[in-house]
C-alpha positions, -999 to +999 in steps of 0.1 A: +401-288-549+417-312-522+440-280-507+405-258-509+389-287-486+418-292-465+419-253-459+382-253-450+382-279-425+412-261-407+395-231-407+363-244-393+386-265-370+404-234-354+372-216-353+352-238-330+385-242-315+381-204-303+341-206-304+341-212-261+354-188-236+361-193-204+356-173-178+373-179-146+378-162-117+386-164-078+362-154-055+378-136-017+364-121+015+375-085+013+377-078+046+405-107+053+415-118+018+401-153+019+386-172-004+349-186-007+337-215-009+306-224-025+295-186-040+271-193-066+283-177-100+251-172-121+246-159-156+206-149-158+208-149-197+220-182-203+203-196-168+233-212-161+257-215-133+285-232-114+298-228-079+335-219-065+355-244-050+375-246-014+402-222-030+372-196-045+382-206-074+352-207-107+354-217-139+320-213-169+324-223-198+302-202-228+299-206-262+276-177-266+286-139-278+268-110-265+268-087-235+258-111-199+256-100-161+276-123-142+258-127-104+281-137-079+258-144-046+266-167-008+247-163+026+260-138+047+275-117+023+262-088-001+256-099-038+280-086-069+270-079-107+297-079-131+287-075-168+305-082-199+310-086-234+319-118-254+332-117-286+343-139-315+377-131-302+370-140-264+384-170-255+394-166-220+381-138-190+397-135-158+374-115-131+381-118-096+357-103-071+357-091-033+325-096-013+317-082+016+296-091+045+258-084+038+245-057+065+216-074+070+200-076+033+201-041+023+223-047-007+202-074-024+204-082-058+166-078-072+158-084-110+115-070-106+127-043-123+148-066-149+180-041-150+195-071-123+209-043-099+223-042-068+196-028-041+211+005-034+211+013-073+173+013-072+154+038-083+126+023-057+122+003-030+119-037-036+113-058-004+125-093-009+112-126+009+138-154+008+129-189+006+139-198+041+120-166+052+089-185+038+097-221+063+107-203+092+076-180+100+057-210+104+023-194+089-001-214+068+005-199+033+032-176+011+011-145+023+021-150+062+055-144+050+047-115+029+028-092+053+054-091+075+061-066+057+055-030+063+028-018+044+016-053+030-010-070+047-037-098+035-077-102+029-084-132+045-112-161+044-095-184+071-059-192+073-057-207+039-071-181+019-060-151+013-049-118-009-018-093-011-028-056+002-002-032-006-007+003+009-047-002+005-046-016-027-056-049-034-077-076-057-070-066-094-046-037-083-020-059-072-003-078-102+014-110-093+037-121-117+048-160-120+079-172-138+079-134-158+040-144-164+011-126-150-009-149-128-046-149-136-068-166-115-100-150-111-088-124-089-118-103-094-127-119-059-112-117-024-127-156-015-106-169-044-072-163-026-038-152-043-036-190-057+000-193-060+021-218-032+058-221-027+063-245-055+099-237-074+102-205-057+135-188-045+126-158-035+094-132-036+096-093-048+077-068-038+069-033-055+047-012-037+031+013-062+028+017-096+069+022-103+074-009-122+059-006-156+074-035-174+048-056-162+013-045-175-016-030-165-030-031-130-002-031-108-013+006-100-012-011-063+024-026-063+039-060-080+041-092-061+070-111-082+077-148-075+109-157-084+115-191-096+144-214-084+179-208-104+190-241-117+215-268-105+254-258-111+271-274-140+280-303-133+260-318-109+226-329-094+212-318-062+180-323-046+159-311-015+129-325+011+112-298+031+082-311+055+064-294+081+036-300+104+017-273+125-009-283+156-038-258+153-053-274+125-028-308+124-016-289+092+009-307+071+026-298+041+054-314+021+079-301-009+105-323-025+129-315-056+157-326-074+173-302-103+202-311-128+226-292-152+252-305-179+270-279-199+246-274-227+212-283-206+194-281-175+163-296-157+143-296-127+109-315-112+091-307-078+062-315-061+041-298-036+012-316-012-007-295+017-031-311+039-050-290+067-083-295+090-107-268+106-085-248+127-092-239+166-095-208+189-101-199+220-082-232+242-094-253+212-129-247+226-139-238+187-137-253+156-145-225+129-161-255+107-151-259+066-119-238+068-099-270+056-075-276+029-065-307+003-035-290-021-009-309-048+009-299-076+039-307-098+062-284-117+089-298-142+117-276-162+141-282-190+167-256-205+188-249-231+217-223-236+234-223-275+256-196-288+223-175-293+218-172-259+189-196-239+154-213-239+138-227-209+105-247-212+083-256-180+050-270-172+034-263-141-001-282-124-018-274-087-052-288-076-066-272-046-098-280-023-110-253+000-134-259+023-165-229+027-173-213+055-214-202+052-221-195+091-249-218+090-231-238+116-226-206+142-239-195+167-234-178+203-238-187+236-255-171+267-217-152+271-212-145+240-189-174+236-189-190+195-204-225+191-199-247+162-236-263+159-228-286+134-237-319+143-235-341+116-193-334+122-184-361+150-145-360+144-124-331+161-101-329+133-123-335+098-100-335+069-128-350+040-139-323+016-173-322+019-198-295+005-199-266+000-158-264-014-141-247-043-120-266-063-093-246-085-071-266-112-044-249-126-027-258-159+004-233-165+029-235-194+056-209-199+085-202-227+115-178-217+140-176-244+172-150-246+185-141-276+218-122-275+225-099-302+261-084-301+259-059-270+219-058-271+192-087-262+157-099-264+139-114-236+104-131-248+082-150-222+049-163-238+028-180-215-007-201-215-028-206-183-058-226-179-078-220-146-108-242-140-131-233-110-160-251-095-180-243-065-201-274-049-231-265-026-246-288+000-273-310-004-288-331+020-271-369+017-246-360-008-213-354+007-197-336-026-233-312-030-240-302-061-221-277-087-232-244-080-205-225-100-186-237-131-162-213-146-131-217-171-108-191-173-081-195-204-055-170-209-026-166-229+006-138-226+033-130-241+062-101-229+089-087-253+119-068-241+148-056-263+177-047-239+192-015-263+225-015-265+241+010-235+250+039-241+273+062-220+253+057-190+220+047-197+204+015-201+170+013-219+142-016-221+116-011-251+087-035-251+054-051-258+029-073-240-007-089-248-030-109-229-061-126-251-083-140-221-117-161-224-143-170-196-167-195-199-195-208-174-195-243-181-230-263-184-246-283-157-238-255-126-265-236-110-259-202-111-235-178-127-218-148-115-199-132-143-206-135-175-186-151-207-161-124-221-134-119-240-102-096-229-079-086-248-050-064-235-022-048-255+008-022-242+038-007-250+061+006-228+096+021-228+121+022-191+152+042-192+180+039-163+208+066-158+238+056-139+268+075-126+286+067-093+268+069-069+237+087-085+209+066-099+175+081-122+151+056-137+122+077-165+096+054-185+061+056-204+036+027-213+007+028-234-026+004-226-055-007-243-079-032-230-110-046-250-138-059-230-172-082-243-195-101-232-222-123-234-257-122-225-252-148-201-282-159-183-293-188-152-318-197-132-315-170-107-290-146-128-303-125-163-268-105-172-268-086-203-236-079-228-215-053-225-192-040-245-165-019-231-127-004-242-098+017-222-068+029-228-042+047-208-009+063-209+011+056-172+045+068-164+071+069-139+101+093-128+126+076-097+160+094-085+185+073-060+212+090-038+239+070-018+257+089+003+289+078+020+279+041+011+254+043+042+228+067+037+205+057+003+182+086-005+151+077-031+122+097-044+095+084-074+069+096-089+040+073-112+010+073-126-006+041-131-042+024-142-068-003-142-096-010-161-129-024-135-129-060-136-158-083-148-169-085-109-172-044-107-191-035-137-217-069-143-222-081-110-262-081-094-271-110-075-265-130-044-229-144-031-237-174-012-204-177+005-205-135+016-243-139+025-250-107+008-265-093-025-237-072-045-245-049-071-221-037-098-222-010-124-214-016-163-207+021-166-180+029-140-150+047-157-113+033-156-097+040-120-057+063-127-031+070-101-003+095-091+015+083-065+046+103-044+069+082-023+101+093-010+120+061+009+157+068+031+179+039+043+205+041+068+231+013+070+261+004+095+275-028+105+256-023+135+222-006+128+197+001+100+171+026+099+145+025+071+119+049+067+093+058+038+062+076+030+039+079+006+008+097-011-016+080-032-043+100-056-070+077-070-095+089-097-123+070-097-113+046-072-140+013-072-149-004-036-179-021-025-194-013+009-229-022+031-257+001+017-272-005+049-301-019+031-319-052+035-332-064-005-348-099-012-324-128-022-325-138-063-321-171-052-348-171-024-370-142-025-386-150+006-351-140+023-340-104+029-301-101+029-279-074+032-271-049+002-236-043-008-227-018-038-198-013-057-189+025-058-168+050-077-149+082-062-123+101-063-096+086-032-060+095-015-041+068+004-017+080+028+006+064+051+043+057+053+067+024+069+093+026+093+123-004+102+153-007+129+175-031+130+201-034+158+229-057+153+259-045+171+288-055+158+307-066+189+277-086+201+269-107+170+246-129+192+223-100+197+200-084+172+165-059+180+144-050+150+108-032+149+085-023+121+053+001+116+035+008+093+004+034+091-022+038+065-052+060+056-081+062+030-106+088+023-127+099-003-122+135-014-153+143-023-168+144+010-136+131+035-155+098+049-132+064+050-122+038+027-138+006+039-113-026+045-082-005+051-050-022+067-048-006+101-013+009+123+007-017+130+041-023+154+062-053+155+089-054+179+111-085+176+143-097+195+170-120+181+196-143+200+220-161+180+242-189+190+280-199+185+283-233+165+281-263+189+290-296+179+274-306+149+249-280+153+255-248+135+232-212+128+217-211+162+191-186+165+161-180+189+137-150+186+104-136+201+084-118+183+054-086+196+031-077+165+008-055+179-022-041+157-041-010+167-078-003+168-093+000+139-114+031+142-111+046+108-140+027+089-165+033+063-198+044+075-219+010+078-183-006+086-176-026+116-148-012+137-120-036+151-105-038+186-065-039+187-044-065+200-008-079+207+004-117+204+033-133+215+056-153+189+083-175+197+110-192+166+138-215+168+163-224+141+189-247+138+210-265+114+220-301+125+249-314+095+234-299+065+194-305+080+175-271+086+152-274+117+127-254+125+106-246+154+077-214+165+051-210+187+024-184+169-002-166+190+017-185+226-010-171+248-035-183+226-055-143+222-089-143+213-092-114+185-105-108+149-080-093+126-100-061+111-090-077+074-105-109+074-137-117+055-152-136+090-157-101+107-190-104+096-196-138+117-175-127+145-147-155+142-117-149+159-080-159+143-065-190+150-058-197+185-020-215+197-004-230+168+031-246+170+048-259+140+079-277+131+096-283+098+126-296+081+148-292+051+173-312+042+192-312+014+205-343-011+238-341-030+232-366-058+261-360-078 
């Protein structure tokens, strides 16, 4: 019995003893051979990571067996993906890697399509926003970053609000995806903005079209993926302080973290605060009154990885105040000039939230666990999201008004994927996702306006990639269901009866990719995608206090179903890119609201005629296409010329009249001077920036059209030690113009006037 024992414990002694592997590796500059410092070496199924030392040089240690992707990623060089197997038998890996210099961020790794490829080896386009990116356009919020973009522009209410348009598409059409969760925030509504800061975000994906279908439903306009952070390297603890302040408005806003990782665990906290007044145009000669901001939230993370594979746990809370513009307060002058006739306002820059304001709480917990199982996986995300939103009106004397709207919107997701083992050359994702969703008008508000309901969503869906040198094809199918009810839901001024509604859809997509000679990247797709019309769409009949007009909905419209063509070619030296892509968008019973061009009484005050808006339902084709160059010559590194265009267009087929609220042609020439290190300063760059935006003439018929324009940008960067600095001058000749896409056409507010903002970054080494 004693030599049984004794034999045991050696046997379980030798096998933990070969239960870790290794992997280690050195890490060189192909072009000369030496090593680099400081690459991040990332494992995405086990969320953990270490960096190389002065030598290159890496070493992770894993106890877990199964097939991983091992990203090896540093600025100013193009990213790597090496995958292997571990096995009970694996005990130590040597892979050594060449990087080579990153032609301007064509080769980007991008995981939206969660095969973790190398850009070129996609099937479609993904456009990638970087962090810094976000910082050093010195805009107001994440979208300023994002529709620099070709094709991706914003509806706006202000400077602080505002939601993703890609291609046309936009409110419920767009998905945006947090953490691998799909953000739901009562999108149903362009006032209610995208709702999502730069909080614990890396970098931000874009998909434009229905491509992607590992997502869900609705994202038959494109897929807006915020990326969150990776975590610390093994090892150590590392923190960051980013603050910025902007003089239009006297705008601040504030992020701070601090992340940590030991061998077996990880963890991370950060915190976010925003504070903006009424911002200014014309020489500061208006204040467009109520278009002020009070933000905060906290996010917090701990991880696990085991020999199973990984768990990550996070908790996420935002609070935001936005003030309302109702137009009460404007009015023009003998010249036409605006005038802010609010007098109980004595202060030039108000910051207090007084009524009327929405206030938005978010509550957002999400799971992500990896299981690996031999040369397969499972990824399962399940998340739950509580969204609370108030609206407070004015009354006379009370500051805070009274609560007009009172709504609580509580969703929970989850989002299966099981990796299938490769075979040959394919690699295949089957899945399933659900959302169960509940809305409820809480007592003690005034109105209502949409009605309790339940949602419940379930799909299917099945992606399939081919790959063989330098030949890429990509085929998938989803099946949806959705399952609407409601209430008879009932106010003061509001009588809505129940509805019961259910859709279902099957959506696919077909993509090819061609490199040719490593330069020239060839891709063609085709999808078919869906959405169901949103709470907003089909209940809707009353008065919208904040859009002064009286919308009317229709409880009987029919789903809305896409095809969509794009064909996308990239051409890539060490001294130019040339991007260019177009596409053609087929809608069936495409949903918009537009003016009737009718005056009807106001629920709310009968007394009161106000304008008619109806939502609508026709057949639609989007067309349009993007262009980029970018000129870096190689022997003049301190040089670099890029411009961007993009041109859309919407009509109805039925009888060939415009879309209303379509993006219009726009050009953006930008030039680029970057400096050699001096001192302690280092990544010199200066740039100045043209985005011009053409008239708008292309309009629905009781549209408004939109005079073009050009502004003048200027941006400096700088890195001082390890401190980013930045500094840009937006709008320098301080333009009077209203951008065709924002929600105060209808008041005749121009953009913000000159606004020059600063920030900094600077990161803390803990440990």
């Amino acid at each position: 019995m004693k030599n049984l024992l004794k034999w045991i414990f050696v046997l379980f002694v030798v096998q933990n003893s070969f239960s870790q592997t290794a992997i280690k590796g050195n890490v060189l500059d192909k072009t000369t051979n030496q090593p680099i410092p400081n690459v991040f070496v990332y494992i995405s199924e086990l969320n953990k990571g270490v960096t190389t030392d002065e030598f290159g040089n890496y070493e992770i240690n894993l106890k877990a067996k199964g097939t991983i992707q091992l990203q090896f990623s540093h600025i100013g060089y193009e990213s790597s993906v090496k995958k292997i197997t571990l096995t009970s038998q694996s005990n130590e890996i040597q892979i050594d890697v060449l990087l080579e210099n990153e032609i301007f961020e064509i080769n980007k790794i991008v995981i939206t399509n969660s095969f973790v490829n190398e850009q070129k080896k996609n099937t479609f386009k993904v456009d990638v926003v970087n962090q810094n990116d976000i910082q050093k356009f010195g805009g107001f919020t994440v979208m300023d970053a994002l529709n620099k973009i070709p094709g991706i522009d914003a509806t706006t209410t202000g400077t602080l609000i505002s939601r993703p348009v890609i291609r046309g598409l936009s409110s419920n059409r767009v998905l945006t995806v947090i953490d691998g969760v799909r953000f739901e925030t009562q999108q149903w509504d362009d006032e209610h903005g995208i709702g999502v800061n730069e909080n614990d975000v890396e970098k931000i994906e874009v998909i434009k079209g229905p491509e992607s279908l590992l997502f869900g439903p609705e994202a038959m306009g494109g897929v807006i993926n915020f990326v969150k952070a990776k975590p610390a390297a093994v090892g150590t603890t590392k923190g960051s302080y980013f603050t910025s302040m902007s003089s239009n408005n006297l705008g601040w806003r504030a992020l701070a973290n601090v992340n940590g990782a030991k061998e077996k665990y990880n963890w991370g906290v950060s915190g976010l605060g925003k504070l903006y007044s009424d911002y200014f145009v014309n020489n500061q000669s208006f204040r467009t009154p109520n278009t002020r901001l009070l933000e905060y939230g906290f996010k917090s993370y701990i991880g696990t990885d085991r020999k199973w594979g990984s768990t990550n746990l996070s908790y996420n809370f935002n609070q935001a105040f936005f003030g309302i513009l109702d137009g009460k307060d404007i009015s023009f002058g003998p010249n036409g000039e605006l005038i802010n006739s609010d007098l109980n306002e004595k202060e030039k820059y108000p910051f207090e939230i007084e009524a009327p304001f929405h206030a938005v709480v978010d509550h957002r917990i999400t799971s992500t666990s990896t299981f690996l199982t031999g040369k397969s996986k499972f990824d399962v995300i399940v998340g739950y999201q509580n969204n609370h939103r108030t609206e407070n009106e004015e009354r006379i004397y009370v500051k805070k008004g009274y609560k007009y709207v009172d709504m609580t919107l509580q969703t929970l997701t989850y989002n299966a994927k099981w990796y299938a083992p490769k075979w040959n050359n394919f690699s295949t994702i089957i899945g399933s996702q659900g959302m169960f969703q509940n809305n409820t008008n809480n007592s003690g508000a005034a109105t209502v306006l949409i009605p309790n309901a339940n949602l419940n969503d379930l799909g299917f869906f099945a992606v399939s990639k081919f790959d063989y040198k330098n030949f890429n094809f990509t085929v998938g199918t989803r099946y949806d269901s959705r399952k609407i009810d409601t209430d008879n839901t009932s106010s003061a001024n509001y009588n809505i009866s129940a509805i019961s509604k259910s859709y279902d859809n099957v959506s696919a997509s077909l993509g090819l990719a061609y490199t040719i000679g490593n330069r020239l990247t060839l891709r063609t797709s085709f999808a078919k995608g869906y959405r169901a019309p949103n709470l907003n769409e089909l209940t809707t009949n009353g008065y919208k206090l904040e859009s002064r007009r009286f919308e009317v909905g229709n409880a009987n419209f029919e789903k809305e179903y896409n095809n969509q063509f794009d064909f996308n070619a990239t051409y890539a030296t060490s001294s130019v890119t040339i991007e260019g892509a177009y596409f053609f968008n087929a809608i069936s019973n495409y949903i918009y609201i537009a003016p009737t061009g009718n005056t009807v009484p106001n629920n709310t005050n009968p007394s009161q005629l106000v304008s008619e808006y109806k939502y609508d339902q026709a057949d639609a084709e989007l067309t349009g296409g993007e262009a980029r160059v970018d000129i870096h010559p190689k022997s003049a590194k301190w040089f670099r010329f890029e411009t961007k265009y993009a041109v859309l267009e919407g009509k109805r087929t039925d009888n060939n009249s415009f879309l209303p609220m379509m993006s219009p042609t726009k050009l953006t020439n930008t030039i680029y001077f970057n400096f050699n290190d001096f001192r302690k300063f280092s990544k010199t760059s200066f740039n100045i920036s043209v985005p011009t935006t053409f008239d708008q003439n292309k309009i629905e018929a009781n549209e408004l059209r939109t005079k073009g324009y050009s502004l003048l940008n200027f941006g400096f960067f700088t890195t001082y030690k390890k401190t980013e600095i930045t500094l840009t001058a937006n709008n320098v000749l301080d333009k009077q113009y209203v951008n065709h896409m924002s929600r105060f056409r209808q008041f005749g507010i121009s953009e913000p006037g000159l606004n020059v903002a600063i920030s900094v970054r600077i990161p803390i080494d803990i440990k």
